[in-house]
DRENVO-547826 format. One record per atom (N, C-alpha, C): residue in one letter; x, y, z. Coordinates in steps of 0.2 Angstrom, whole numbers, padded with zeros to 4 digits, always signed. Atoms other than C-alpha are relative to their C-alpha. Last residue first. Example, Ala and Ser with C-alpha at 12.3 -4.5 7.8 and 13.67 -1.06 7.14 Angstrom:
<babas>
s-0004-0006-0001/s+0068-0005+0036/s-0004+0005+0003/a+0004-0006+0000/a+0062-0022+0039/a+0004+0006+0000/
</babas>
This chain:
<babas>
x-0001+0003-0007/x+0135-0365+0257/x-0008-0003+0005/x+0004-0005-0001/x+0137-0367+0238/x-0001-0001+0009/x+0000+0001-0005/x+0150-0375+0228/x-0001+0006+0003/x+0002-0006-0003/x+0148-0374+0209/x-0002-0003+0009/x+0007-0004-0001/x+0154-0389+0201/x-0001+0006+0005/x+0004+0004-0001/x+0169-0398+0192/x-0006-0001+0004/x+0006-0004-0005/x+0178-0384+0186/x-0003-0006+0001/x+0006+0002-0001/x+0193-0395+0178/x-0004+0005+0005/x+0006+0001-0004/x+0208-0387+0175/x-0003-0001+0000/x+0006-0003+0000/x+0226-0389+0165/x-0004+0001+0006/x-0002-0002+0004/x+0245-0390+0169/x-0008+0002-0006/x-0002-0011-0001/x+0246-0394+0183/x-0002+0005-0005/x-0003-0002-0004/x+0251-0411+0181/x+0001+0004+0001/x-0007-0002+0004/x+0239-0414+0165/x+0007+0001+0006/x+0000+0005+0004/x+0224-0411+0178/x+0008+0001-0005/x-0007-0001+0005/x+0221-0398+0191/x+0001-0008-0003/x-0006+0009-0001/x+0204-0403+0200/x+0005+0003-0005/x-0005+0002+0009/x+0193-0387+0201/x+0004-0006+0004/x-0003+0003-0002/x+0176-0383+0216/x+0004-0003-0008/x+0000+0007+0002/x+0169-0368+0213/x+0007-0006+0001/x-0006+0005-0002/x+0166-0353+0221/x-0003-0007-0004/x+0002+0007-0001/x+0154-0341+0209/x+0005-0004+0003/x+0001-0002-0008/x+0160-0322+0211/x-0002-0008+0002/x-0005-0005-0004/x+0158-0319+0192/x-0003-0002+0007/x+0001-0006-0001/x+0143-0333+0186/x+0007+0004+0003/x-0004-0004-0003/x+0141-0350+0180/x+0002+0007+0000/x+0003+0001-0005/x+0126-0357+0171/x+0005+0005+0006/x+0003-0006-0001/x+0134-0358+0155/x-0004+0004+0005/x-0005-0006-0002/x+0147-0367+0163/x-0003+0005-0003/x-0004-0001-0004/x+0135-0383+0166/x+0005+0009+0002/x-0005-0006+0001/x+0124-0383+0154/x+0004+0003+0005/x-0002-0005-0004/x+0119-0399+0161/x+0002+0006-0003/x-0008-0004+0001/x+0114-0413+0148/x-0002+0004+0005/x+0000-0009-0002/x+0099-0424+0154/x+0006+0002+0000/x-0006-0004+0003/x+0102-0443+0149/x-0002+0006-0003/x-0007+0005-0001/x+0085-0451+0158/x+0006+0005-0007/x+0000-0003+0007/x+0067-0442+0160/x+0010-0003+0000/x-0006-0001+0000/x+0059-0449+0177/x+0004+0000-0006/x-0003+0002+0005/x+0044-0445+0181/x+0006+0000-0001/x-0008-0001+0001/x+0031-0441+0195/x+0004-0005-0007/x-0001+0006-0003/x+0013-0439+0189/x+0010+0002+0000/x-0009+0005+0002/x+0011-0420+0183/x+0001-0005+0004/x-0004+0005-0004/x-0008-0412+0187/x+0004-0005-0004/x+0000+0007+0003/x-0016-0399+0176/x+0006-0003+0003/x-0006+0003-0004/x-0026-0385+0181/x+0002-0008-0004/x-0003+0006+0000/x-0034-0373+0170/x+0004-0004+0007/x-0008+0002-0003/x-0042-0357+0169/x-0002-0008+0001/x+0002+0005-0004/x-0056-0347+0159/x+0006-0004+0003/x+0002+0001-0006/x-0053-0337+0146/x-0002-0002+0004/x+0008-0001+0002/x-0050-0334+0127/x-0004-0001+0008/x-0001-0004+0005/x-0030-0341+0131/x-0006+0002-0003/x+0001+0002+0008/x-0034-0354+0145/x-0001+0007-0004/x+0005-0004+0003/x-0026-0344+0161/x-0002-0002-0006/x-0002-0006+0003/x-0015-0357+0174/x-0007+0004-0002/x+0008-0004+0001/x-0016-0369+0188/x+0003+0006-0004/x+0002-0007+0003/x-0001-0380+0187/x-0005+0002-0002/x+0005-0001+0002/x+0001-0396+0198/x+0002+0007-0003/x+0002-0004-0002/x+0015-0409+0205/x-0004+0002-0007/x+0006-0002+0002/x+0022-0426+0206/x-0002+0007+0001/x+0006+0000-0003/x+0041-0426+0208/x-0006+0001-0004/x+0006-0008+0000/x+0051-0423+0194/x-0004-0003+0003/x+0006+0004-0006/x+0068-0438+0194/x-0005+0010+0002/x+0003-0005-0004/x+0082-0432+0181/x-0006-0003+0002/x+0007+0003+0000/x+0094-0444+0176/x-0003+0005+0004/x+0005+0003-0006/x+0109-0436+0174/x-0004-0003-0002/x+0006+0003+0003/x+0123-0431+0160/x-0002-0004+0007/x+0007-0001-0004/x+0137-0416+0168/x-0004-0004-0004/x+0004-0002+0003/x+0152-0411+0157/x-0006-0006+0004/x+0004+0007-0002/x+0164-0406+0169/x-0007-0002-0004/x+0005+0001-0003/x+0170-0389+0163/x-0001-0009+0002/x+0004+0006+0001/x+0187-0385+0157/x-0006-0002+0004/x+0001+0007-0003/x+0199-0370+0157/x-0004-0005-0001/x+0003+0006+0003/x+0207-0357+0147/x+0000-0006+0006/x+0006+0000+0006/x+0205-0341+0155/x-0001-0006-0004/x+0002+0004+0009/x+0214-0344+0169/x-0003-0002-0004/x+0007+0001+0000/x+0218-0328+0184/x+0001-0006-0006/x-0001-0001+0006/x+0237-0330+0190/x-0008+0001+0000/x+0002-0009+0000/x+0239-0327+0208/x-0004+0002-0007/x-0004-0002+0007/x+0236-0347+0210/x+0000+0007-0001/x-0005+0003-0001/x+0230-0354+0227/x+0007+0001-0005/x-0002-0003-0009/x+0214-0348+0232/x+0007-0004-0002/x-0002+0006-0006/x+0211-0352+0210/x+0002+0003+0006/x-0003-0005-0004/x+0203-0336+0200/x+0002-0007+0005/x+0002+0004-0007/x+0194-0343+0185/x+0006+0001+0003/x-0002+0006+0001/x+0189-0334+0166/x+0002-0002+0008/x-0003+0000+0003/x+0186-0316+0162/x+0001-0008-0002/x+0006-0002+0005/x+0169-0311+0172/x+0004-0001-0007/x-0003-0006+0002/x+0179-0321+0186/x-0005+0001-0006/x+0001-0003+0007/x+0174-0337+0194/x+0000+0007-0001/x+0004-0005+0002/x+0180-0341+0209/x+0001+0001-0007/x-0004-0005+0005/x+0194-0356+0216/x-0007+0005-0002/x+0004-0005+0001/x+0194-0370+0228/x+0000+0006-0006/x-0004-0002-0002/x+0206-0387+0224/x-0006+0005+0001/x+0005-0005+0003/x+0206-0404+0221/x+0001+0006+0005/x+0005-0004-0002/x+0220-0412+0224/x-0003+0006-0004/x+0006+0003+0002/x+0228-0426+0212/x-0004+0004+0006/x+0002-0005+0005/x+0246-0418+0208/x-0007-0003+0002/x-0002-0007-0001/x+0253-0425+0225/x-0005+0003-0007/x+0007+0001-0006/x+0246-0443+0224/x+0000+0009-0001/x+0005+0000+0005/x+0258-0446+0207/x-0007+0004+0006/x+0000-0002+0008/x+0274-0439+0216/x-0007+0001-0005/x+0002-0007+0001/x+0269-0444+0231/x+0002+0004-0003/x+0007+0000-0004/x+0268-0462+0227/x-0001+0007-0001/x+0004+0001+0006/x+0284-0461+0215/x-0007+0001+0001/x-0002-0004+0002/x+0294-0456+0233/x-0006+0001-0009/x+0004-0004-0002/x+0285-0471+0241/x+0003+0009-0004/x+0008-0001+0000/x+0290-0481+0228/x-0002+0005+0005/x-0001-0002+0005/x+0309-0478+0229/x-0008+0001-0002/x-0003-0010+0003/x+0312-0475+0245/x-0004+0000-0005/x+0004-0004-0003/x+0302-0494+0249/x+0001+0009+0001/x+0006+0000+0003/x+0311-0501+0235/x-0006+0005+0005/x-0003-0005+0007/x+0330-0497+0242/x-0009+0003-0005/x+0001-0008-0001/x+0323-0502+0260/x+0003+0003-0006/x+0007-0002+0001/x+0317-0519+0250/x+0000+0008+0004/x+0004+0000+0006/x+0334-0520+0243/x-0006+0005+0001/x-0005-0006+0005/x+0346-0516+0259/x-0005+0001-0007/x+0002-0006-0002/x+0336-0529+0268/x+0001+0006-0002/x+0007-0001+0000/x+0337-0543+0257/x-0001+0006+0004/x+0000-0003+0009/x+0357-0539+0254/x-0010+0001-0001/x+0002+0005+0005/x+0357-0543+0274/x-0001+0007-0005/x+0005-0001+0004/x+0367-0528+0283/x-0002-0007-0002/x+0002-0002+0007/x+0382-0532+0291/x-0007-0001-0001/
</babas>
């Protein structure tokens, strides 16, 4: 006969692992294109209009560099930029985005919304 502690912990390890991929399952990211309506999943027939961007704040880093231009009344200019770095840069992310654009979406809510979370590029 079985032990009672064996019979348990294969009752728990069904039980969890079942719940495991259950939760693991909804959590792939997934490919998809942008549409000139709204976003086209390699996995969904459907096309969907309502979706959700990722909203993107950086720190942006500007190498050092130069602009030689045309002083307005005549005569030109050069004027050299030290590097810099300029801190909580917003992204316009999805106005950015174009028909034909691969992007990389997370399904979220259990399916049930999406995340574009960036433009993937070869």
């Amino acid at each position: 006969m079985d032990s009672p502690f064996k019979q348990l912990a294969s009752l728990l390890d069904t039980r969890i692992s079942g719940h495991t991929s259950q939760a693991v399952a909804g959590l792939q990211a997934e490919m998809g294109t942008m549409t000139t309506s709204g976003l086209k999943l390699d996995s969904y027939k459907y096309e969907i209009q309502d979706y959700m961007t990722a909203d993107w704040r950086v720190e942006l880093e500007l190498p050092a560099f130069s602009l030689t231009g045309t002083i307005n009344g005549g005569g030109s200019a050069k004027i050299d930029f030290e590097t810099a770095r300029i801190p909580d840069v917003k992204i316009h992310f999805k106005e950015g985005l174009q028909p034909g654009d691969r992007v990389l979406v997370q399904p979220v809510n259990n399916g049930s919304d999406f995340v574009v979370l960036c433009k993937v590029v070869v």
